[in-house]
DSSP file (Angstrom, degrees, kcal/mol; ACC not computed):
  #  RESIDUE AA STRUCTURE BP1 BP2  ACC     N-H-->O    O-->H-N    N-H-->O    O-->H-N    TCO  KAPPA ALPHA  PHI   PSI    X-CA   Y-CA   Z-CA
    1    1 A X              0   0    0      0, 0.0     2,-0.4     0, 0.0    10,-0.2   0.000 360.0 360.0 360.0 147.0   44.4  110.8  -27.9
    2    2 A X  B     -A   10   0A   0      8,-2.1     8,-1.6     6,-0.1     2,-0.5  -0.981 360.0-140.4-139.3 151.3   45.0  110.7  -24.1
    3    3 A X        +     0   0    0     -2,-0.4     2,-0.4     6,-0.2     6,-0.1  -0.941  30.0 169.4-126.0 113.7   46.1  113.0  -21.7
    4    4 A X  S >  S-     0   0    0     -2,-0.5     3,-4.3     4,-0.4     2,-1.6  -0.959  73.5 -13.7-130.8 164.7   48.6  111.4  -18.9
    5    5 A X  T 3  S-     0   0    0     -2,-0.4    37,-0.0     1,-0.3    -2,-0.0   0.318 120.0 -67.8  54.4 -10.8   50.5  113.1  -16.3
    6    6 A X  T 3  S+     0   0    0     -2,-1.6    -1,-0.3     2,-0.2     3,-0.1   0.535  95.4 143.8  73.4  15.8   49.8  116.8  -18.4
    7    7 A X    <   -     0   0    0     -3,-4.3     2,-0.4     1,-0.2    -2,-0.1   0.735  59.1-113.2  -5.8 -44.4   52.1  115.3  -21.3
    8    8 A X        -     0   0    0     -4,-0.5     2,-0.7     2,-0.1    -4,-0.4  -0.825  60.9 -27.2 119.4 175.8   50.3  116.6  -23.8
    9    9 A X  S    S-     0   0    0     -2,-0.4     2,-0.5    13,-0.1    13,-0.4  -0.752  72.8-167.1 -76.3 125.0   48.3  114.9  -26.3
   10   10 A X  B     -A    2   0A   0     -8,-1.6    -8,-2.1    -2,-0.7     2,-0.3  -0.946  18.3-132.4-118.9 149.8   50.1  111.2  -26.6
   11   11 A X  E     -B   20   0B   0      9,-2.1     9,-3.3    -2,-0.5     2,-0.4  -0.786  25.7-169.4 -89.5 104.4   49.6  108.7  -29.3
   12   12 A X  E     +B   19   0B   0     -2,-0.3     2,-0.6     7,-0.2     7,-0.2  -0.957  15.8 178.8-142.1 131.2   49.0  105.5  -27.7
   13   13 A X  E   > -B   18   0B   0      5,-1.2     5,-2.1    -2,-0.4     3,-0.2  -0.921   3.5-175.8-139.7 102.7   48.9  102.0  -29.8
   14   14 A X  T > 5S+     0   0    0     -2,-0.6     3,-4.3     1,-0.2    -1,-0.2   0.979  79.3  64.7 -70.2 -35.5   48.4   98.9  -27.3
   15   15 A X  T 3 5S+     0   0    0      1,-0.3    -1,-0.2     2,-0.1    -2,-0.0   0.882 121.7  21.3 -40.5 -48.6   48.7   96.2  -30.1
   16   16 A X  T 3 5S-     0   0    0     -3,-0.2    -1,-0.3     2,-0.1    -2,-0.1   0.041 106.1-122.4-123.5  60.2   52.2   97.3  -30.5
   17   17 A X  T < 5 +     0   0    0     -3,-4.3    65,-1.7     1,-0.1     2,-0.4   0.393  54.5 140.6  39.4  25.7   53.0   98.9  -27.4
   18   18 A X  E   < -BC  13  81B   0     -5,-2.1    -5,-1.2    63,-0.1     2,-0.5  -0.888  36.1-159.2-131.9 111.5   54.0  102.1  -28.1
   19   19 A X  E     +BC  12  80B   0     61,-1.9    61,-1.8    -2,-0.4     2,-0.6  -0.572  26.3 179.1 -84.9 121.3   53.6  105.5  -26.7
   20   20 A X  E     +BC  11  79B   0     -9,-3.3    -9,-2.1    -2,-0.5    59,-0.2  -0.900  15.4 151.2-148.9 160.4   54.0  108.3  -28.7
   21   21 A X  E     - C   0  78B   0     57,-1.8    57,-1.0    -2,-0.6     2,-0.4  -0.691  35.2-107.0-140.5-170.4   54.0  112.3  -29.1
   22   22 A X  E     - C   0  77B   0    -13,-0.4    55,-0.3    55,-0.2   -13,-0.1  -0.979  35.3-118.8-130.3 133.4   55.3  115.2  -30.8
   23   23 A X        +     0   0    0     53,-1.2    52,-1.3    -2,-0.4     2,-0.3  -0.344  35.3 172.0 -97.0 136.8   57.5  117.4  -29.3
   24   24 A X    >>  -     0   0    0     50,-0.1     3,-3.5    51,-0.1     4,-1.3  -0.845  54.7 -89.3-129.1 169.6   56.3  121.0  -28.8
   25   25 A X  T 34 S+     0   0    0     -2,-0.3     7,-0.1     1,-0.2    -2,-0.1   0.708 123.4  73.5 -59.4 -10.4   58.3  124.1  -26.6
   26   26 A X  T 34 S+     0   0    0      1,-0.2    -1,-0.2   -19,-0.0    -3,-0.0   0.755  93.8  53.0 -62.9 -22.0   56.1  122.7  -23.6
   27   27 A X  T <4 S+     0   0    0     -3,-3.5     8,-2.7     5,-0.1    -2,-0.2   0.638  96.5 116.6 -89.3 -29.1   58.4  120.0  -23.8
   28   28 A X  B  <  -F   34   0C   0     -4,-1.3     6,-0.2     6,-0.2     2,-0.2   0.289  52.5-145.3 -39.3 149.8   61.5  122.0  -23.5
   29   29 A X    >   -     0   0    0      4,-1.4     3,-0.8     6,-0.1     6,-0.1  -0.434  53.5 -92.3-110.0-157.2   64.6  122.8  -21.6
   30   30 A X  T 3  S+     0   0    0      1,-0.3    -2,-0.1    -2,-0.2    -1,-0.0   0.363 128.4  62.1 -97.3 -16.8   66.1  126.3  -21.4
   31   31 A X  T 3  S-     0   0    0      2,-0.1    -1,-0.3     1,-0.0     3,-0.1   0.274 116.6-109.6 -98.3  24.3   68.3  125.1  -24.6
   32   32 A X  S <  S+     0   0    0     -3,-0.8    42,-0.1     1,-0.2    -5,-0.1   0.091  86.1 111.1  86.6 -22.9   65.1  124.4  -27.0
   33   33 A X  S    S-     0   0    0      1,-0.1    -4,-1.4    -5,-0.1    -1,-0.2  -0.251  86.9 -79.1 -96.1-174.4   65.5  120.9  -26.9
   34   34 A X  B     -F   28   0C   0     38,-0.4    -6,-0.2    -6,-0.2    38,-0.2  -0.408  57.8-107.2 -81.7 141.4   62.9  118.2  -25.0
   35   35 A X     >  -     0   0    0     -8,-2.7     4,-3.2    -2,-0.2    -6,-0.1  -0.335  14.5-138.4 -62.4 136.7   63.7  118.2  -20.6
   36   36 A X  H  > S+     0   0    0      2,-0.2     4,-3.1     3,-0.2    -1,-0.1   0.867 111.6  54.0 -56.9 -51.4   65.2  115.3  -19.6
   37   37 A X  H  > S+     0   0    0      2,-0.2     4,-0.7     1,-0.2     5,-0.3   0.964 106.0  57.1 -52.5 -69.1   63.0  115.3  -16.7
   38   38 A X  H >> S+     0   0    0      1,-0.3     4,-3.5     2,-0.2     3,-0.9   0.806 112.5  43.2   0.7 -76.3   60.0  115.5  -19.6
   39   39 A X  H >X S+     0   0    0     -4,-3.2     4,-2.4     1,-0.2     3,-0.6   0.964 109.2  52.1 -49.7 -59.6   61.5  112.3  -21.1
   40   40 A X  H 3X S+     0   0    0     -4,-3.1     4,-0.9     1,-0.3    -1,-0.2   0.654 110.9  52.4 -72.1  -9.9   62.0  110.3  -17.9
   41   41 A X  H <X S+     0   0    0     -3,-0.9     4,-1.3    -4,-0.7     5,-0.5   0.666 109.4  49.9 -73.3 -30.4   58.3  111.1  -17.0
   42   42 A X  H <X S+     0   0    0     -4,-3.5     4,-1.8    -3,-0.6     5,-0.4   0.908 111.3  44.6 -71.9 -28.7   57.2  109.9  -20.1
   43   43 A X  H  X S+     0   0    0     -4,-2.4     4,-3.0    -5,-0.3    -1,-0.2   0.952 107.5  57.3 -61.9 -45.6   58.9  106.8  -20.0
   44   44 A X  H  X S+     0   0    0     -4,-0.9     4,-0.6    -5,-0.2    -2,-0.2   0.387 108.2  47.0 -74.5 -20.5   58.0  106.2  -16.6
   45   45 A X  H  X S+     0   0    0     -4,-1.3     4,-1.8     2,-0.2    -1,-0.2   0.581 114.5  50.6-100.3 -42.6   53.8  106.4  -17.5
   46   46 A X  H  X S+     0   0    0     -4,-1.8     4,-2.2    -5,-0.5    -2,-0.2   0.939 112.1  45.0 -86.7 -23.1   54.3  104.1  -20.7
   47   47 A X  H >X S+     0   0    0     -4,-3.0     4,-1.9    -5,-0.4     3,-0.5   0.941 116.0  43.1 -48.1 -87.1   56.1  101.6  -18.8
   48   48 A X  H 3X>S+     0   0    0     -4,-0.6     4,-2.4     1,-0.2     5,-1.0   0.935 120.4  49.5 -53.1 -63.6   53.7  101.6  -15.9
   49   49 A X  H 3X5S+     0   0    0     -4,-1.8     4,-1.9     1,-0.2     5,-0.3   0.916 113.0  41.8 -33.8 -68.5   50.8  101.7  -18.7
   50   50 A X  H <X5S+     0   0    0     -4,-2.2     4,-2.1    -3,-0.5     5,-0.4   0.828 112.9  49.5 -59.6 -35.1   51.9   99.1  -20.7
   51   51 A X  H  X5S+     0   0    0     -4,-1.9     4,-1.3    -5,-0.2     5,-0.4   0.919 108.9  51.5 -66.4 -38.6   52.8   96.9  -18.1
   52   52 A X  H  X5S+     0   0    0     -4,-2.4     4,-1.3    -5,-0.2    -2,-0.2   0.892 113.3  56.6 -42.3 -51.6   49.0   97.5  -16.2
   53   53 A X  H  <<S+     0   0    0     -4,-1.9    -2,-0.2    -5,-1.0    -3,-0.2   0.971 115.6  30.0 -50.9 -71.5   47.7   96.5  -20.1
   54   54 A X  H  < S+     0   0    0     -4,-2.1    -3,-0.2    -5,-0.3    -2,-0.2   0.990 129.7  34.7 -70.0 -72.0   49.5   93.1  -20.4
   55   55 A X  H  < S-     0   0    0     -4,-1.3    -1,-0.2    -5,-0.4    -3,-0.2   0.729  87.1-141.4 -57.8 -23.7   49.7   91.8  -16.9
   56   56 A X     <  +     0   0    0     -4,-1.3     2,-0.3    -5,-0.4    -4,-0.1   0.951  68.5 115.1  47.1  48.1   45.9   93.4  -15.6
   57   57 A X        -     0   0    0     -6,-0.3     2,-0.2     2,-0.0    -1,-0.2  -0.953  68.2-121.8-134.2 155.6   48.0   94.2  -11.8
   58   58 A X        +     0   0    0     57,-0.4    57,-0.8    -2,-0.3     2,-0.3  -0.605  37.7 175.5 -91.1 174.4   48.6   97.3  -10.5
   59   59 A X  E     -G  114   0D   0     55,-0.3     2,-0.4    -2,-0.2    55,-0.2  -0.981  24.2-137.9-165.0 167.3   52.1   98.5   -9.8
   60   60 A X  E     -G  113   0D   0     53,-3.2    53,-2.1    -2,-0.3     3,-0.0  -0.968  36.3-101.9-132.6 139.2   54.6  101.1   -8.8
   61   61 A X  E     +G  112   0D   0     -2,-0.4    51,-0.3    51,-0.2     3,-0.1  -0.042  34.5 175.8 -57.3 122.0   57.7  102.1  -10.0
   62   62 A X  E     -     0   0D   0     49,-1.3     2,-0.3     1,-0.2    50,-0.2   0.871  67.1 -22.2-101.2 -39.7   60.6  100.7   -7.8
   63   63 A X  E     -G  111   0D   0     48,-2.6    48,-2.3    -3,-0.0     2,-0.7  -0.924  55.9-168.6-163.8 166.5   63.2  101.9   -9.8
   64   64 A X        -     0   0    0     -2,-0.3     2,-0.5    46,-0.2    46,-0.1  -0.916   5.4-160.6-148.2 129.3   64.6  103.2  -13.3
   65   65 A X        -     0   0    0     -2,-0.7    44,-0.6    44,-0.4     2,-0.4  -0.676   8.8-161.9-111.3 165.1   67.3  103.9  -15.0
   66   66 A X        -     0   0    0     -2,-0.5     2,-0.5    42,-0.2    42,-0.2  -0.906   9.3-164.0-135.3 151.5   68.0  105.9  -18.0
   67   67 A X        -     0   0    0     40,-0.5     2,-0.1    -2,-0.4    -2,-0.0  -0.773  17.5-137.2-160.6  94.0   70.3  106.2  -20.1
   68   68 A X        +     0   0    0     -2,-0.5    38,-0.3     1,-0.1     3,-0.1  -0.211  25.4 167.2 -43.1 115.1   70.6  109.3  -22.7
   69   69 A X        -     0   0    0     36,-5.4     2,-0.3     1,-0.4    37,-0.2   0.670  59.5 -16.1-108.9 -19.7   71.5  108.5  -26.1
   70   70 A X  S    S-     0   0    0     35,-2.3    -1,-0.4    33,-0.0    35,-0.0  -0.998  72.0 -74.8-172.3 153.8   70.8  111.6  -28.0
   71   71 A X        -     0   0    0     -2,-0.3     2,-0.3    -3,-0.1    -2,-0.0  -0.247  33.0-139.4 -58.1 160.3   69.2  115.2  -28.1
   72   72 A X        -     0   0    0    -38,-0.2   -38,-0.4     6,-0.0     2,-0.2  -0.781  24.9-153.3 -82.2 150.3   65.4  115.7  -28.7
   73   73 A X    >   -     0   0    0     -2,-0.3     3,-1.5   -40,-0.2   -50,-0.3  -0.884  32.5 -85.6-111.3 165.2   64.4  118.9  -31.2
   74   74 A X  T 3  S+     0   0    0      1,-0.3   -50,-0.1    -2,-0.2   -41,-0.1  -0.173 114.8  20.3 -39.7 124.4   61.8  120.8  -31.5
   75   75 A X  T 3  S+     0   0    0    -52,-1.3     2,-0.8     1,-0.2    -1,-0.3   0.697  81.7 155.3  74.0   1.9   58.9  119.0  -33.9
   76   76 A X    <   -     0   0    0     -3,-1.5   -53,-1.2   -54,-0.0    -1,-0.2  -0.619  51.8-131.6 -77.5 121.0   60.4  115.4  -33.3
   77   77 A X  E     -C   22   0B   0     -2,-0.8     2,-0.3   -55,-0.3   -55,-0.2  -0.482  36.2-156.2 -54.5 148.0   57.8  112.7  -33.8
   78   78 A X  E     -C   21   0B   0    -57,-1.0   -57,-1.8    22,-0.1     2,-0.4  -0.947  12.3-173.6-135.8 112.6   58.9  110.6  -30.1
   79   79 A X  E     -CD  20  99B   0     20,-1.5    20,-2.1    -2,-0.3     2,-0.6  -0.981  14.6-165.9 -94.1 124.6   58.1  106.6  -29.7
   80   80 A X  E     -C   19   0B   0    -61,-1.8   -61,-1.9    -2,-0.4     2,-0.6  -0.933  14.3-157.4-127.3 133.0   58.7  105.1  -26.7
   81   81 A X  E     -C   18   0B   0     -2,-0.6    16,-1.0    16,-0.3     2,-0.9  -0.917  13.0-150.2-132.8  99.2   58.5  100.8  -27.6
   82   82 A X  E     +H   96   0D   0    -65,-1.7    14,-0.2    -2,-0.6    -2,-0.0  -0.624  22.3 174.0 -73.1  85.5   57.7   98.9  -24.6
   83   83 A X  E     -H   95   0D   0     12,-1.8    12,-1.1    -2,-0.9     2,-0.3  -0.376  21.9-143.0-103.7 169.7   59.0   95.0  -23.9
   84   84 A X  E     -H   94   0D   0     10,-0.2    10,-0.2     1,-0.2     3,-0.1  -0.957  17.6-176.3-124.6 130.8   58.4   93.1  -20.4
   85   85 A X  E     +     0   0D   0      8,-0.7     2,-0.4    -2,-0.3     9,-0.2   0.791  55.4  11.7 -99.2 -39.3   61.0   91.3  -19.9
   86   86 A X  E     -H   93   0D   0      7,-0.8     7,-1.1     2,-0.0     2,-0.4  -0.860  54.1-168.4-151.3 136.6   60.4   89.4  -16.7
   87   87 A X  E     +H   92   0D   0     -2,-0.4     5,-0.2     5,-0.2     2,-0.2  -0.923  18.8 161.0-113.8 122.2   57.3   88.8  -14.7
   88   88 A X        -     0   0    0      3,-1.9    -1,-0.0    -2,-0.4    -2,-0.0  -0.520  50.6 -86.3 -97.6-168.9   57.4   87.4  -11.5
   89   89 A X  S    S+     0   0    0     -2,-0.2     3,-0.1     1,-0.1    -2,-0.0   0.870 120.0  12.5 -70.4 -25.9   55.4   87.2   -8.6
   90   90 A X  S    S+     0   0    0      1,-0.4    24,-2.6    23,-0.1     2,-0.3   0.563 131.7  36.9-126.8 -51.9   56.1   90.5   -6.4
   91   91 A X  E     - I   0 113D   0     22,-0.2    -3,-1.9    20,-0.0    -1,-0.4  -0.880  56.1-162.0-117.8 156.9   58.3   92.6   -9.6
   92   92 A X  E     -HI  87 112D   0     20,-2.5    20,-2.8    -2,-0.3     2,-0.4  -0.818  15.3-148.4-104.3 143.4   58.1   92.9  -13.3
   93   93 A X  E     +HI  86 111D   0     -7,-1.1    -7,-0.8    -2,-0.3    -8,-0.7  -0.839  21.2 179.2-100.8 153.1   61.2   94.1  -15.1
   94   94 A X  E     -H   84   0D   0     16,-2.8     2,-0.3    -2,-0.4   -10,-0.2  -0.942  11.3-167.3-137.2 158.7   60.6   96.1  -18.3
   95   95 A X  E     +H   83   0D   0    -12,-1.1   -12,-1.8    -2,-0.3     2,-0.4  -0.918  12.3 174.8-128.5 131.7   62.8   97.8  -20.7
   96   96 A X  E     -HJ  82 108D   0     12,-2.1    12,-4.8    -2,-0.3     2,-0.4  -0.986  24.1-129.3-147.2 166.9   62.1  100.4  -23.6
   97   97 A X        -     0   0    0    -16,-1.0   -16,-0.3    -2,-0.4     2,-0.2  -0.914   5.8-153.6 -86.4  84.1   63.3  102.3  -26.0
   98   98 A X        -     0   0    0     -2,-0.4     7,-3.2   -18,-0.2     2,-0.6  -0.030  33.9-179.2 -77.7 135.9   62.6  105.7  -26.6
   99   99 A X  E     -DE  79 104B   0    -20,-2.1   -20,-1.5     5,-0.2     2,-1.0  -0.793  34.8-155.1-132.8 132.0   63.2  106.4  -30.4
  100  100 A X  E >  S- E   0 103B   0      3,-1.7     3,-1.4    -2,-0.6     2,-0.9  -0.601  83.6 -52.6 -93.7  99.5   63.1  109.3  -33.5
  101  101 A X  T 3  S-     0   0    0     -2,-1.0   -22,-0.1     1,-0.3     0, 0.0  -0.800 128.3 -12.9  64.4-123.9   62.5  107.3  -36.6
  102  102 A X  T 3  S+     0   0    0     -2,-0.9     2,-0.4    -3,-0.1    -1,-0.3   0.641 118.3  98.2-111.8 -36.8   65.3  104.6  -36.5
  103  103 A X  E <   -E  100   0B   0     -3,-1.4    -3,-1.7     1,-0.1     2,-0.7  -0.374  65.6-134.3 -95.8 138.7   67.4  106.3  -33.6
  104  104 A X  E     +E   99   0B   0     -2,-0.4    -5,-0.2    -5,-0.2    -1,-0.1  -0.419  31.3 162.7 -81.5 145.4   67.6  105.8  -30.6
  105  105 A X  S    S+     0   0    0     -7,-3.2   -36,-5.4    -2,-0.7   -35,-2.3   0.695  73.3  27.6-115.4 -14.9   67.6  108.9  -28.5
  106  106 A X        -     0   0    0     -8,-0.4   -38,-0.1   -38,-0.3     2,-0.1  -0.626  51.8-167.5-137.0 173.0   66.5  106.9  -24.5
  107  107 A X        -     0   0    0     -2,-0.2     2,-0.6   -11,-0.2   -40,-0.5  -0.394  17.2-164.0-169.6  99.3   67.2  103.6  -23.4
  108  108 A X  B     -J   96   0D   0    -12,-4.8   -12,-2.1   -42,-0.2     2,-0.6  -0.845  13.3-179.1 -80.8  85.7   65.1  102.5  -19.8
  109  109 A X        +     0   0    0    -44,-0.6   -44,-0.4    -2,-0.6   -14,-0.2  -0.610  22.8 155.7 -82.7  85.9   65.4   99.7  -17.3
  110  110 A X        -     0   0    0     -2,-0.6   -16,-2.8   -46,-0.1     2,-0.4  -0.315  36.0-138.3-116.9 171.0   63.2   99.5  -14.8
  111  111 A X  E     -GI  63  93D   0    -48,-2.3   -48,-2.6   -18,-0.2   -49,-1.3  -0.988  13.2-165.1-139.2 156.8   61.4   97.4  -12.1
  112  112 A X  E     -GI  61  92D   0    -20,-2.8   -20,-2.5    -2,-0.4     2,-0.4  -0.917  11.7-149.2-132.3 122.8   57.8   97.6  -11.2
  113  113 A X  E     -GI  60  91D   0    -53,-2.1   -53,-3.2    -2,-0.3     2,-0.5  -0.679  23.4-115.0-102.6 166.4   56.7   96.0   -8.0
  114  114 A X  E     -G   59   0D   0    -24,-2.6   -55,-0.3    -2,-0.4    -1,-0.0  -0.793  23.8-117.3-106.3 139.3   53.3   94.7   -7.9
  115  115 A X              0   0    0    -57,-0.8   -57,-0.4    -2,-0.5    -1,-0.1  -0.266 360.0 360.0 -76.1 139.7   50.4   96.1   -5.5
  116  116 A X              0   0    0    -59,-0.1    -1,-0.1   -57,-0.0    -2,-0.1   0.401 360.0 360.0 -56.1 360.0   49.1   94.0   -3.2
């Protein structure tokens, strides 16, 4: 278990890239289900994670987008399944998929420039 940003406890499995948690009322928005904001920080730490893992560079976000597929509830097992899609010299692109069993609930593209 690991503690990033004040998350919460996350689940984190580098072999197959994948950040994961369980959603509790910490996670919430005023309608019971998990904050949007919540998600897009979470995304936004296993991106940056995974990519730091594979590549051994630092970086910083330059930008992401997101793209809501579905509610969170209360008690939902959360996976967020990272790919890199292309590494150049000054940005990495990434995309993942944040997911509840088989659906997808997130969908992320972002690009990570790399510290000097």
């Amino acid at each position: 278990m690991t503690r990033m940003a004040d998350l919460g406890e996350l689940y984190w499995d580098a072999s197959e890239k994948v950040l994961a948690v369980r959603i509790t009322p910490a996670h919430a928005n005023v309608h019971g289900i998990a904050h949007g904001g919540f998600l897009a920080t979470l995304v936004d730490c296993a991106l940056g994670t995974v990519l730091v893992e594979e590549t051994g560079t630092a970086v910083v976000t330059a930008q992401m987008a997101l793209d809501y597929l579905s509610s969170v509830k209360m008690d939902d097992w959360l996976e967020v399944h990272v790919t890199i899609d292309k590494r150049g010299r000054r940005l990495i692109y990434a995309t993942c998929y944040v997911r509840v069993g088989d659906r997808n609930v997130l969908k992320a593209n972002a690009i990570f420039a790399v510290r000097d």
